[in-house]
C-alpha positions as CSV (number, residue, x, y, z in Angstrom):
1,X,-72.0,6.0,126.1
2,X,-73.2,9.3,126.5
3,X,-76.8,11.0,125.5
4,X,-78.3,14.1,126.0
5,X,-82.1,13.8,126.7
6,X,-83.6,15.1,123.7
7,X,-86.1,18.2,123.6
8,X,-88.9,16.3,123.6
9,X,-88.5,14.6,127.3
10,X,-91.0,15.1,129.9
11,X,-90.7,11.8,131.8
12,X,-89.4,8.1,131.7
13,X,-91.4,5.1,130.6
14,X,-92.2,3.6,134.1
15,X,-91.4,0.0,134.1
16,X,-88.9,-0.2,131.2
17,X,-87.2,3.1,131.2
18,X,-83.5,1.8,130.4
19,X,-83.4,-1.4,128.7
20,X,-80.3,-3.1,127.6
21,X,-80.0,-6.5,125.7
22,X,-76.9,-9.0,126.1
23,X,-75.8,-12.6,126.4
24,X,-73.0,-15.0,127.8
25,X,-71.7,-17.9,126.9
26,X,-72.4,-19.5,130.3
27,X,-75.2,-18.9,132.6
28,X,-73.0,-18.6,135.7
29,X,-71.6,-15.2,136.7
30,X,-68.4,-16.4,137.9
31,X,-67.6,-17.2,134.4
32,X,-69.0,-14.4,132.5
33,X,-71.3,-11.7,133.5
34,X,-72.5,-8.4,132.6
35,X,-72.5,-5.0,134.6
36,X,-74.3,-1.5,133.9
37,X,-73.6,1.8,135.5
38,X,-75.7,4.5,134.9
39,X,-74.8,8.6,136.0
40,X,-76.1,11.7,135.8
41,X,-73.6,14.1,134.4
42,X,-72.3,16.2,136.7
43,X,-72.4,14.1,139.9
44,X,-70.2,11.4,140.9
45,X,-72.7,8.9,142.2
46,X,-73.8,6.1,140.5
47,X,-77.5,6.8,139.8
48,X,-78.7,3.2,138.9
49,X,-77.0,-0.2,138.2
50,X,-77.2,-4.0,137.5
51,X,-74.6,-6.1,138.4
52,X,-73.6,-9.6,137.5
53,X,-76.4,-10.3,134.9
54,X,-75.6,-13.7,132.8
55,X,-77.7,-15.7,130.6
56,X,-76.9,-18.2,127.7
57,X,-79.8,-16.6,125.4
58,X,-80.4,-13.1,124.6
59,X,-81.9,-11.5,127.5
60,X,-82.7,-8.2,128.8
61,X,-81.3,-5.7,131.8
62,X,-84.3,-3.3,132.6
63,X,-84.1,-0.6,134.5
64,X,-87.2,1.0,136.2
65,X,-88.0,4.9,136.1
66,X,-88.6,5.0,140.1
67,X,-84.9,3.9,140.2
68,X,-83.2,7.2,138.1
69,X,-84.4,10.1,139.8
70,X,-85.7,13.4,138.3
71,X,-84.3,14.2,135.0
72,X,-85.1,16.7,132.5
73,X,-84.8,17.2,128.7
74,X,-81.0,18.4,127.9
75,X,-79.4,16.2,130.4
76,X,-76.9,13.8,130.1
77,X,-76.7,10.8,131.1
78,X,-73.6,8.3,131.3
79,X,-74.1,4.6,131.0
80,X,-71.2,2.7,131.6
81,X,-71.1,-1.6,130.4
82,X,-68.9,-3.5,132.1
83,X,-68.4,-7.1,130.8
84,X,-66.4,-9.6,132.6
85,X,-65.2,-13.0,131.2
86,X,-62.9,-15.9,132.6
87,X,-61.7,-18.8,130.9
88,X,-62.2,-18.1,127.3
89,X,-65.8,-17.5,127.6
90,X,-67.7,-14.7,126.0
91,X,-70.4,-11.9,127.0
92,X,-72.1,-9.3,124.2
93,X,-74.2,-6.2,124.5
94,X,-76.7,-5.9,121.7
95,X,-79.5,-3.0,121.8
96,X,-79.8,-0.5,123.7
97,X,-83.3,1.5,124.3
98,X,-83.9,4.6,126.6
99,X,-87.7,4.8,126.6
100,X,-89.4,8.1,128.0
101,X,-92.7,10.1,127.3
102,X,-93.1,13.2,125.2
């Protein structure tokens, strides 16, 4: 996914900036998990991630402000979801929220 920071940016919510909501089918990671990946466009580092998240309800991958850096209205930003399953089991992606100040 990609999204330009709208006009309106100044500054990312600071405990809950990226939040992303999913589920597996089991709660071990070996069987199903899922990854996010989050870059700045334009660079080639991964800026922020969260790896092997599983959980048999719905549950939510939160990523903090002080962990993205300095951004600015008109960037973009590239968040990648990775989800890995074994053995027939299942993992979903529901909402996704970026959550910033005006």
């Amino acid at each position: 996914m990609r999204f330009t920071l709208p006009e309106e940016f100044t500054a990312w919510a600071t405990s809950n900036a990226i939040q992303i909501e999913y589920r597996t089918e089991s709660g071990t990671s070996i069987n199903c998990h899922v990854d996010l990946y989050i870059y700045k466009s334009g660079t080639a580092s991964v800026v922020a991630n969260s790896e092997n998240n599983a959980s048999t309800s719905w549950s939510t991958i939160t990523i903090d402000d002080s962990a993205l850096g300095s951004w600015s209205a008109g960037d973009i930003m590239e968040i990648y979801i990775k989800l890995e399953t074994r053995n027939d089991y299942f993992a979903r992606v529901g909402k996704a929220r970026l959550n910033f100040t005006s």
